[in-house]
N, CA, C and O atoms as a DFTB+ gen file, in Angstrom:
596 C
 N C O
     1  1      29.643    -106.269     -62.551
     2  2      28.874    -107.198     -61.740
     3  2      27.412    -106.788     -61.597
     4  3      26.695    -107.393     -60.801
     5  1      26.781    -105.443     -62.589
     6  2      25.434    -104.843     -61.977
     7  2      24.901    -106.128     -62.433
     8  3      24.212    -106.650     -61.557
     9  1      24.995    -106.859     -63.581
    10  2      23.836    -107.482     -64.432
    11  2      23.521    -108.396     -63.135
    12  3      22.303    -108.543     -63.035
    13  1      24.216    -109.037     -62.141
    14  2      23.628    -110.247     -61.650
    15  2      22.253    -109.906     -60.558
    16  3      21.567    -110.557     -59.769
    17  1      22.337    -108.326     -61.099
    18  2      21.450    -108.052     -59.830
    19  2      20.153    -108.475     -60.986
    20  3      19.195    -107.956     -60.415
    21  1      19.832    -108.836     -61.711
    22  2      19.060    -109.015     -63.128
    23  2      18.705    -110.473     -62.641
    24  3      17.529    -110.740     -62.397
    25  1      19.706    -111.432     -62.491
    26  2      19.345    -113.462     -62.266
    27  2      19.506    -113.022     -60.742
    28  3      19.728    -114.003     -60.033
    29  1      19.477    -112.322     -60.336
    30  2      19.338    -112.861     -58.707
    31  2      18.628    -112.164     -57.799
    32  3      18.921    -110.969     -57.787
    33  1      17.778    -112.502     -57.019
    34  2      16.697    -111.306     -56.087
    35  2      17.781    -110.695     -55.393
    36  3      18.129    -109.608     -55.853
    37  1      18.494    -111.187     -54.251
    38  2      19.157    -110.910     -53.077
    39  2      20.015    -109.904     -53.285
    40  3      20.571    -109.628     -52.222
    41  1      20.437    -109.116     -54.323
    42  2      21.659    -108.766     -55.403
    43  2      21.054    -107.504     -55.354
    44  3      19.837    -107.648     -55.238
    45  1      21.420    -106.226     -55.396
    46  2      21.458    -104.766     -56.054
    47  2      22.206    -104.022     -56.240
    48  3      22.968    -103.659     -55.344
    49  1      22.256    -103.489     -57.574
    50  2      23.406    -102.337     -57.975
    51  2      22.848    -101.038     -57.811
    52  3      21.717    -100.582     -57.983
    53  1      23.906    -100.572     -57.444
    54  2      23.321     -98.950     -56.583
    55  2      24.139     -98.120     -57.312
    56  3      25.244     -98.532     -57.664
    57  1      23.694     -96.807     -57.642
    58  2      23.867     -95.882     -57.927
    59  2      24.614     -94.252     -57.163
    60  3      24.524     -94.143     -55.941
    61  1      25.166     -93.326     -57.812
    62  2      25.539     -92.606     -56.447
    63  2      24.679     -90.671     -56.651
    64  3      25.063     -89.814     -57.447
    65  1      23.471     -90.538     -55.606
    66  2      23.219     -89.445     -55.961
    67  2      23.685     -88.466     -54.760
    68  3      23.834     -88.595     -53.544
    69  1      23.846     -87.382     -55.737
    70  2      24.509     -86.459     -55.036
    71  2      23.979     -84.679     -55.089
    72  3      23.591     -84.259     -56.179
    73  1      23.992     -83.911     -54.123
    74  2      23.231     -82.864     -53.641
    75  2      23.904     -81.746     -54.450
    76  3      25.115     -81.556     -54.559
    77  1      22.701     -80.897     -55.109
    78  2      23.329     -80.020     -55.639
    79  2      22.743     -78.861     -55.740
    80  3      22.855     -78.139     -56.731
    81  1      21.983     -78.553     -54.595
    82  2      21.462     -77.106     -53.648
    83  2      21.055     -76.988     -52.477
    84  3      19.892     -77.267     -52.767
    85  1      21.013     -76.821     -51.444
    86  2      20.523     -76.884     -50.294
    87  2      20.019     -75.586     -49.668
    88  3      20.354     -74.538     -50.220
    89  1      19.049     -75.523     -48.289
    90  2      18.637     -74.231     -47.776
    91  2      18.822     -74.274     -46.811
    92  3      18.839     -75.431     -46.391
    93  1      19.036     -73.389     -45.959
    94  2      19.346     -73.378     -44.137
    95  2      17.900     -72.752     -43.958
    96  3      17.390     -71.747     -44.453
    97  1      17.376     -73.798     -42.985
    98  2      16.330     -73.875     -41.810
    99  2      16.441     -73.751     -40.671
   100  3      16.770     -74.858     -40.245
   101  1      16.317     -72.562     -39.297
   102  2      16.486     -73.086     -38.262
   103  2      17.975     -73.733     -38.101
   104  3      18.209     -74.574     -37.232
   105  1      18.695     -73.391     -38.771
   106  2      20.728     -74.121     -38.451
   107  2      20.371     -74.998     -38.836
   108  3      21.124     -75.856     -38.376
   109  1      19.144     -75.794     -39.873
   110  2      19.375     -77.248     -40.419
   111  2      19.408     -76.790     -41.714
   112  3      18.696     -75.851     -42.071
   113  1      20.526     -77.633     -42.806
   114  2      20.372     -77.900     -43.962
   115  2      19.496     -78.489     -44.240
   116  3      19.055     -79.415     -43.559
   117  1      19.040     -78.107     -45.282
   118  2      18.249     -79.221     -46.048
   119  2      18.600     -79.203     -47.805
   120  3      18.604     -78.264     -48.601
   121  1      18.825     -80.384     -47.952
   122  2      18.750     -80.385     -49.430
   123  2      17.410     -80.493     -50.205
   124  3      16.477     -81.279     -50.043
   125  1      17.631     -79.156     -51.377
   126  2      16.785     -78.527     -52.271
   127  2      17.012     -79.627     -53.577
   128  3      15.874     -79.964     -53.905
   129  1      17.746     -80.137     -54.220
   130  2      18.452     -80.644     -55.654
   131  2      19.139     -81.785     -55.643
   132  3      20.054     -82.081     -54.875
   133  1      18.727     -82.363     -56.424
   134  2      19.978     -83.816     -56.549
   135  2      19.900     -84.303     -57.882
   136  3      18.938     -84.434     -58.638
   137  1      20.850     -84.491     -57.985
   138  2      21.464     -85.134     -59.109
   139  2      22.211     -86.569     -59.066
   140  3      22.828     -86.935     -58.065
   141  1      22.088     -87.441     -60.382
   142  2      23.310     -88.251     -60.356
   143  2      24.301     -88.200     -60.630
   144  3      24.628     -87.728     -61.719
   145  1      24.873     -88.504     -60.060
   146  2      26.521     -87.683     -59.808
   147  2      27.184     -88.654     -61.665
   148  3      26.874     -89.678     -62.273
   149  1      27.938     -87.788     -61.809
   150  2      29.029     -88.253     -63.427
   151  2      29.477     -89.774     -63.345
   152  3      29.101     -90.629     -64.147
   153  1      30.485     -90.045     -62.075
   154  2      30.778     -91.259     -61.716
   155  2      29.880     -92.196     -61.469
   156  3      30.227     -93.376     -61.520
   157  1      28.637     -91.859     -61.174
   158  2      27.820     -93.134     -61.003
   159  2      27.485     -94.374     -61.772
   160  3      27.741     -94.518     -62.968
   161  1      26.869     -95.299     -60.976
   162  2      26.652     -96.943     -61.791
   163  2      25.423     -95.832     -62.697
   164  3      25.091     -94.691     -62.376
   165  1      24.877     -96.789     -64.077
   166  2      23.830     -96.134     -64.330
   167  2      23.320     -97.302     -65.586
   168  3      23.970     -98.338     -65.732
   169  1      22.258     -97.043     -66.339
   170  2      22.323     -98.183     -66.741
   171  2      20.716     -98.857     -66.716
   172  3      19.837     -98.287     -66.070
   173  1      20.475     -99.955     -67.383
   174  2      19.072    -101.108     -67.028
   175  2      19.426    -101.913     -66.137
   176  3      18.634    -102.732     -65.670
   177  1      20.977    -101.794     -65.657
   178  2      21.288    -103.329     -64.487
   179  2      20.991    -102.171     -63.162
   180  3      21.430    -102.601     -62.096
   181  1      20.405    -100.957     -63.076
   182  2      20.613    -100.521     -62.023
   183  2      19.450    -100.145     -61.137
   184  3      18.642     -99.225     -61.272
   185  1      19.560    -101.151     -60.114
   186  2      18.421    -101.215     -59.073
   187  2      18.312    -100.064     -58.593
   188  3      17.411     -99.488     -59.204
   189  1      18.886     -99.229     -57.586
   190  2      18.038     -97.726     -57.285
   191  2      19.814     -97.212     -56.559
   192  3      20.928     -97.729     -56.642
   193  1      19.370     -96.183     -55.997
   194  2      20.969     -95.142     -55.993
   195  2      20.419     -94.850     -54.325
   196  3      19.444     -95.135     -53.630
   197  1      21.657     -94.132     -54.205
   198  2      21.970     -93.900     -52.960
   199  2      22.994     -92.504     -52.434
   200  3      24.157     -92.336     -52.799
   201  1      22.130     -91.494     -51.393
   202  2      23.114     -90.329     -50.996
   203  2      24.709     -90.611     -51.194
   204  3      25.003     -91.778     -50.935
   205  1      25.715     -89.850     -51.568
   206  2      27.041     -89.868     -51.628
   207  2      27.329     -88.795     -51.029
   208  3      26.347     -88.135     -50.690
   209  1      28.992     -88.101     -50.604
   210  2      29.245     -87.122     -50.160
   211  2      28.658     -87.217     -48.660
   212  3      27.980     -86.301     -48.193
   213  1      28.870     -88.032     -48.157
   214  2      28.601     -88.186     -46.853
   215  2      29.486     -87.725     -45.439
   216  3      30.694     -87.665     -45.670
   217  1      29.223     -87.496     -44.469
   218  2      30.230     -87.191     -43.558
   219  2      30.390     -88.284     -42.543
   220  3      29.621     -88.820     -41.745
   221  1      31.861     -88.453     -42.902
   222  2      32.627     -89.635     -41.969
   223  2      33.568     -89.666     -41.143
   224  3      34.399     -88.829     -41.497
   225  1      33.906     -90.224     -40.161
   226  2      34.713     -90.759     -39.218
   227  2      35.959     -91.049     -39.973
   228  3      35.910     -92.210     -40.379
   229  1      37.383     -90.271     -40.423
   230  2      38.336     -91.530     -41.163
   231  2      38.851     -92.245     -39.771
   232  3      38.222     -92.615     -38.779
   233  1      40.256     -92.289     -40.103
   234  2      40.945     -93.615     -39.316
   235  2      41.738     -92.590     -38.784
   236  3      42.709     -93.214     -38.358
   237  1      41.947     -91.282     -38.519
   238  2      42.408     -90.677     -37.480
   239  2      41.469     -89.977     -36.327
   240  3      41.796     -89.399     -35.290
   241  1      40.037     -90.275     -36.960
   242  2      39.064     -89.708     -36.107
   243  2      38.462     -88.916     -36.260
   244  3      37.438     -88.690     -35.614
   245  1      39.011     -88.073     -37.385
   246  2      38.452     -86.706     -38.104
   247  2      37.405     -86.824     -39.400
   248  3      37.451     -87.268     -40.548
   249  1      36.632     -86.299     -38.713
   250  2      35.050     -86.419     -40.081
   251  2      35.549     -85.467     -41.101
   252  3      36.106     -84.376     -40.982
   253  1      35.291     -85.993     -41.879
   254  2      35.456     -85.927     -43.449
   255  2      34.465     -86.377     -44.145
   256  3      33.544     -87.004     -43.620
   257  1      34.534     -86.087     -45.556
   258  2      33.335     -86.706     -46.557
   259  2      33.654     -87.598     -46.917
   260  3      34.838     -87.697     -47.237
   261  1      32.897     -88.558     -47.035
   262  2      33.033     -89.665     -47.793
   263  2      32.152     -89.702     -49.383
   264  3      30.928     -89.795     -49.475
   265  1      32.909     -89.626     -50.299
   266  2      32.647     -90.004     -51.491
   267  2      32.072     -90.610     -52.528
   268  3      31.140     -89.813     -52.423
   269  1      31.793     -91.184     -53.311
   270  2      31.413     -91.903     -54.372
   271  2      30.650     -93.430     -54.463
   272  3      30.224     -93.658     -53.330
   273  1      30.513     -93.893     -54.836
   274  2      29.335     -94.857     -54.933
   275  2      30.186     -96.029     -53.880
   276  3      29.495     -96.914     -53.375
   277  1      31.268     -96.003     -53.664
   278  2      31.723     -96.514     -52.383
   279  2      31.091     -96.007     -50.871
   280  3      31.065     -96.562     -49.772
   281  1      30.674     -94.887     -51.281
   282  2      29.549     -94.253     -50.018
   283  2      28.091     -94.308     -50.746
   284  3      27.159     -93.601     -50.363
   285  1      28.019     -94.955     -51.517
   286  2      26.484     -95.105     -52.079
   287  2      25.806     -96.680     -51.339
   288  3      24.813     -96.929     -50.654
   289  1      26.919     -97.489     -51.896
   290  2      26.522     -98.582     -51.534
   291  2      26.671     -99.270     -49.764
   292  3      25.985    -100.236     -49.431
   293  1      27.592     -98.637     -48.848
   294  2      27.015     -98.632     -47.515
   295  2      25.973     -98.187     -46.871
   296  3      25.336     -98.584     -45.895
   297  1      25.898     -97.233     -47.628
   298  2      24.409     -96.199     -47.437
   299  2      22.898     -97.590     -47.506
   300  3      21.967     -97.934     -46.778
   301  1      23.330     -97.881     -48.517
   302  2      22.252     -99.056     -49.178
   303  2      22.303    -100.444     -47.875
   304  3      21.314    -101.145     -47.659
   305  1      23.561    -100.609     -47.174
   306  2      23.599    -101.713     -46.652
   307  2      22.827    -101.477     -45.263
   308  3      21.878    -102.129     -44.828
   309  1      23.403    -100.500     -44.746
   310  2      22.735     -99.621     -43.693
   311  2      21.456     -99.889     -43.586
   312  3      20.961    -100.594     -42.706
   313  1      20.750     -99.225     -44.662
   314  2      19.232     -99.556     -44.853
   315  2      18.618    -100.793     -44.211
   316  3      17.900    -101.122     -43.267
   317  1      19.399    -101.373     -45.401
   318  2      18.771    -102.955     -45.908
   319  2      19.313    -103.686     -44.066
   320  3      18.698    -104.524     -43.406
   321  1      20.156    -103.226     -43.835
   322  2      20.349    -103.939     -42.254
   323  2      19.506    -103.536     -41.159
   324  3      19.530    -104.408     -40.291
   325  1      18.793    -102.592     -40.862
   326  2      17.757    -102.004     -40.416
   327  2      16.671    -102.550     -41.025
   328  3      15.931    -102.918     -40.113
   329  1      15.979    -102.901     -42.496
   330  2      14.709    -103.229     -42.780
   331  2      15.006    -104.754     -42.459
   332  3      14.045    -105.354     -41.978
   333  1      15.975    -105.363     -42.610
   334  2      16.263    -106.830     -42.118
   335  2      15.813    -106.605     -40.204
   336  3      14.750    -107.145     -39.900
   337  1      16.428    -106.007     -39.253
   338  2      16.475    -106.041     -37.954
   339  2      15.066    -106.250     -37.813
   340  3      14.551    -107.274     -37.364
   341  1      14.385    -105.086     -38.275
   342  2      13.032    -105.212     -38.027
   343  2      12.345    -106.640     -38.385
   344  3      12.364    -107.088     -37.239
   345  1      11.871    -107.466     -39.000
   346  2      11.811    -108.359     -39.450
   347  2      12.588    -109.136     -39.887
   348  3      13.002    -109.030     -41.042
   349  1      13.089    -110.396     -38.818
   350  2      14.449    -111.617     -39.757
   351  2      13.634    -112.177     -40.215
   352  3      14.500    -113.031     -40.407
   353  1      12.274    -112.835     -40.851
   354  2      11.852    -113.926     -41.358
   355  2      12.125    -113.152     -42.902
   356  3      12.045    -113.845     -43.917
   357  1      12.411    -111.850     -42.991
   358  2      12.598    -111.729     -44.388
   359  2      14.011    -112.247     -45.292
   360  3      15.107    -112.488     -44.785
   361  1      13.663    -112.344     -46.763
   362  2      14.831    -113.064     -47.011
   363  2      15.637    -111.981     -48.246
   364  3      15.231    -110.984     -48.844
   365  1      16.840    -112.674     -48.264
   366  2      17.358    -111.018     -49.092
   367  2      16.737    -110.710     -49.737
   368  3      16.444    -109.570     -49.376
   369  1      15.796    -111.137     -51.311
   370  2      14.901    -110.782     -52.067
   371  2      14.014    -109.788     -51.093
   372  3      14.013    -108.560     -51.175
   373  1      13.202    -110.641     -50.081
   374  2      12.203    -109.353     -49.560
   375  2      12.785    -108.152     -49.467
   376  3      12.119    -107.144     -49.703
   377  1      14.227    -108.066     -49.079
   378  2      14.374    -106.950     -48.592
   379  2      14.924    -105.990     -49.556
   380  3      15.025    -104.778     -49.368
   381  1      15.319    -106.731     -50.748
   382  2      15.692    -105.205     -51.861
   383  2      14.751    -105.245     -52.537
   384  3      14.936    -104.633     -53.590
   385  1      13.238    -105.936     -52.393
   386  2      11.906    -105.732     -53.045
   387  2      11.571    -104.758     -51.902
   388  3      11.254    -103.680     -52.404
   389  1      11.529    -104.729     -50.816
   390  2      11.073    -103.619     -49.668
   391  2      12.281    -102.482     -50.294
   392  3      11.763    -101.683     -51.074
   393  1      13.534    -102.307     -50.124
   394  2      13.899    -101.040     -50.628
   395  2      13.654    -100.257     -52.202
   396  3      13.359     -99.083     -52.425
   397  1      13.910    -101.438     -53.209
   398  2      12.891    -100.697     -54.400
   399  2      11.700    -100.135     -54.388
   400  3      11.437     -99.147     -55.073
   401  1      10.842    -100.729     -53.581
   402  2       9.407    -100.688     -53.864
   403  2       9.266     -99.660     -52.727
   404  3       8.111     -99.924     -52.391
   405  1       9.673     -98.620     -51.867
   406  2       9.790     -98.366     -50.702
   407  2      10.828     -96.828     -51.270
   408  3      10.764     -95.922     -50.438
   409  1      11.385     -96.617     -52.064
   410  2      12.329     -95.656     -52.909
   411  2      11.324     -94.372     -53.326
   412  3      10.157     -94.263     -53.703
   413  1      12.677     -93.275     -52.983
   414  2      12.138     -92.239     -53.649
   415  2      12.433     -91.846     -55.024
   416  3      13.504     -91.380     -55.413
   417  1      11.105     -92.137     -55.918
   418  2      11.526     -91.435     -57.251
   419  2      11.675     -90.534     -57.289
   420  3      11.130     -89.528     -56.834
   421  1      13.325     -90.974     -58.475
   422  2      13.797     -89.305     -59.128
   423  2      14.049     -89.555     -60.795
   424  3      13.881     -90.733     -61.112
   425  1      14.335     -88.861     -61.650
   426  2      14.628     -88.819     -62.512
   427  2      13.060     -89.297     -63.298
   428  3      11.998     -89.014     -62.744
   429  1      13.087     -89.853     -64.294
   430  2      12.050     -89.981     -65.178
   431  2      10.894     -91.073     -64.605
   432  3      11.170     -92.193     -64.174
   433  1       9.519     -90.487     -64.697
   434  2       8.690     -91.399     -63.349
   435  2       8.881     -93.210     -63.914
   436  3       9.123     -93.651     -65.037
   437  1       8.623     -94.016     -62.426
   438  2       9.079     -95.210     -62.611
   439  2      10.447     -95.665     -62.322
   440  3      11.241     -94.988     -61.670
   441  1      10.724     -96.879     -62.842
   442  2      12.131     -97.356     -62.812
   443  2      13.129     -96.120     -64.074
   444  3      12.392     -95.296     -64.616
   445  1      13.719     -96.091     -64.224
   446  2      14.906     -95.400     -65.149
   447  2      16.640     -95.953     -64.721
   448  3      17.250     -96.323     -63.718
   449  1      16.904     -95.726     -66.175
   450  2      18.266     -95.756     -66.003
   451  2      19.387     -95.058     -65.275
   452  3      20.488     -95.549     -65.025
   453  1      18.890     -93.644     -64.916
   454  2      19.674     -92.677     -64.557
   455  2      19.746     -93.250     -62.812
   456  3      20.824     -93.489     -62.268
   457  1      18.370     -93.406     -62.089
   458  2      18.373     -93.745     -60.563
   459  2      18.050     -94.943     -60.133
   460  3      18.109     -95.376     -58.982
   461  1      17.730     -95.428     -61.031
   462  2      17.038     -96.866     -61.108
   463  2      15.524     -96.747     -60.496
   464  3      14.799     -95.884     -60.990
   465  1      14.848     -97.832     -59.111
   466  2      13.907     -97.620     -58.867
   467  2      14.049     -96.034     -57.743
   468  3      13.006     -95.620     -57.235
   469  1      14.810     -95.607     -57.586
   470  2      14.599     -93.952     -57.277
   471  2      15.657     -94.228     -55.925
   472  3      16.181     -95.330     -55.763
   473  1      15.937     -92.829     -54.791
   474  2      16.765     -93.402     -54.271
   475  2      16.532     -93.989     -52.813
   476  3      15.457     -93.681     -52.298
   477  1      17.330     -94.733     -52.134
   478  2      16.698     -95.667     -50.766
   479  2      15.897     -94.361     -49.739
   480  3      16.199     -93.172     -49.635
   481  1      15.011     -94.994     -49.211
   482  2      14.275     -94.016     -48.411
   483  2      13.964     -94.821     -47.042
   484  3      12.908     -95.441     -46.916
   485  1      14.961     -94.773     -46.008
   486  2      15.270     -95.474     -45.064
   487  2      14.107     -95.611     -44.131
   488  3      13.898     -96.729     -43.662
   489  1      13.233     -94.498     -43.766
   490  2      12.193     -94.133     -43.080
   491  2      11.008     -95.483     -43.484
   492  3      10.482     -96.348     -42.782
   493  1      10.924     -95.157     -44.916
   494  2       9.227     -96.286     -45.525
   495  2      10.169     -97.494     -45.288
   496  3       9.978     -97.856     -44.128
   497  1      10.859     -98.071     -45.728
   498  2      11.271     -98.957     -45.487
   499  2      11.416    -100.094     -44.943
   500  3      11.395    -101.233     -45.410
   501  1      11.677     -99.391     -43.140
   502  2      11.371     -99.876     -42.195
   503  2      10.249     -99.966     -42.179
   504  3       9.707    -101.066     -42.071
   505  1       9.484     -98.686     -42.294
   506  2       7.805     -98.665     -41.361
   507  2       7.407    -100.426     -42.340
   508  3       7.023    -101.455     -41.784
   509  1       7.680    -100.236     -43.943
   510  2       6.900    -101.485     -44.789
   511  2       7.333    -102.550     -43.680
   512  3       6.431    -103.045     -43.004
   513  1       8.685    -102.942     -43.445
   514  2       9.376    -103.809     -43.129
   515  2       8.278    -104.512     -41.763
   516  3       7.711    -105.604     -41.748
   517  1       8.272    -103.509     -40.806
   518  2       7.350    -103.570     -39.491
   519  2       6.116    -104.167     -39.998
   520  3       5.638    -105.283     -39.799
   521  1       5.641    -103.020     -40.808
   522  2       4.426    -103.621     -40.985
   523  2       3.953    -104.904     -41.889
   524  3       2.839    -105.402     -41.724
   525  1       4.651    -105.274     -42.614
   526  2       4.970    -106.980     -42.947
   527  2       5.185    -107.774     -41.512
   528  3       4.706    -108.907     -41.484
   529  1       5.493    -107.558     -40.962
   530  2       6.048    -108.474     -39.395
   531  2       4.766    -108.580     -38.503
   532  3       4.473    -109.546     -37.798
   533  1       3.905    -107.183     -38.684
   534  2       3.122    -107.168     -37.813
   535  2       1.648    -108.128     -38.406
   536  3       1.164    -109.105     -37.835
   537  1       1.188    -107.523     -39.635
   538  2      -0.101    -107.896     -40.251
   539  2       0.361    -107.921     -41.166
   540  3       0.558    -106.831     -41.701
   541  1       0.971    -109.648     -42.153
   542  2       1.282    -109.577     -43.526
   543  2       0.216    -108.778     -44.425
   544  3       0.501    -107.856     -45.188
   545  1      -1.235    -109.374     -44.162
   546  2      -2.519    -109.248     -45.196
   547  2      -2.748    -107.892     -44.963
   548  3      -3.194    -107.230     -45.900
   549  1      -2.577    -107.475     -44.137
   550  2      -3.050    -106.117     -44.031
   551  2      -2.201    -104.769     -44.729
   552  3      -2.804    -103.804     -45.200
   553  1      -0.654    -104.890     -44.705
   554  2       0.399    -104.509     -44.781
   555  2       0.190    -104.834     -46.366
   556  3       0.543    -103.875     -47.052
   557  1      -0.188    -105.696     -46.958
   558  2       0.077    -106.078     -48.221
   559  2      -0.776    -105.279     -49.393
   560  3      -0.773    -105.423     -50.616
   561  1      -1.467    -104.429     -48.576
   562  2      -2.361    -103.083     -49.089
   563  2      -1.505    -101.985     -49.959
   564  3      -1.719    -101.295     -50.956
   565  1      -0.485    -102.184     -49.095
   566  2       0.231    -100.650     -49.028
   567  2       0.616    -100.505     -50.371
   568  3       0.833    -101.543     -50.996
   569  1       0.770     -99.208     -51.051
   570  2       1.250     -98.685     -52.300
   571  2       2.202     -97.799     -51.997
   572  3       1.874     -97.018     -51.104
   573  1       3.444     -97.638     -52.516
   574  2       4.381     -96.162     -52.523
   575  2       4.486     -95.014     -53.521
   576  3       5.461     -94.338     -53.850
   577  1       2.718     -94.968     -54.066
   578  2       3.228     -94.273     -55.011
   579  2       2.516     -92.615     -54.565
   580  3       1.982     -91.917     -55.427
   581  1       2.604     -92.271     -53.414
   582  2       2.408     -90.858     -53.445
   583  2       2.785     -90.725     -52.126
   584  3       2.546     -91.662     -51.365
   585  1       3.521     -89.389     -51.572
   586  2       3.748     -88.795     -50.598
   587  2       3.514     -87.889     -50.343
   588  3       3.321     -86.869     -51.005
   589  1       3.464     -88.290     -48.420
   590  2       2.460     -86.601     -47.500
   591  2       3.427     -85.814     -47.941
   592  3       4.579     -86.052     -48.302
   593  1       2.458     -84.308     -47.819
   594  2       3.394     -83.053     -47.579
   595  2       4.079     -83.204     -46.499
   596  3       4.868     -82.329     -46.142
């Protein structure tokens, strides 16, 4: 089903990336490495990827990881339901043009097959999202192609 994300704005196929070094800070992890995980979507139908190996709630109550591009693509909805909250006049297109365009590249610079447009970056997202709501013309400045230290 990735290709329809190809004829249709509203549509994205997600990818599943997954951590593969981390450092302790202060008792916080942080991940050092990522990779796309073996199982992942991958491909020219593939709009951008998403953390996997997540920690979850199951159905007895006990957090556990959650897995594979089945935890890629809630990850993605999550987002996209947050850059929607902030702004409803947007329409699904805006909003997986705000999470592509709004993504952290990985893999080979640009779009690629391996992550697609790179992976969701929940933080820009929103802020784009806001700032479309607040001052279209002004907001319509913005570029994502470099980040603060």
């Amino acid at each position: 089903l990735a290709h329809f994300q190809t004829d249709f704005g509203n549509i994205a196929s997600v990818g599943a990336v997954q951590f593969t070094a981390t450092d302790e800070i202060n008792d916080i992890t942080n991940i050092t490495g990522t990779q796309i995980a073996g199982y992942s979507n991958q491909g020219d139908d593939l709009t951008l990827s998403a953390p996997t190996d997540s920690r979850a709630v199951n159905g007895d109550g006990d957090i556990t990881d959650f897995g594979g591009t089945s935890c890629a693509n809630p990850n993605v909805a999550g987002v996209a339901a947050l850059v929607w909250s902030e702004n409803t006049c947007l329409s699904g297109s805006d909003v997986r043009d705000l999470l592509t365009h709004s993504a952290m590249d990985l893999g080979a610079a640009g779009r690629d097959d391996a992550f697609g447009h790179g992976m969701v970056n929940a933080e820009a997202a929103v802020r784009r999202s806001h700032a479309l709501a607040e001052n279209y013309e002004l907001a319509s400045f913005y570029t994502n192609d470099q980040f603060l230290a």
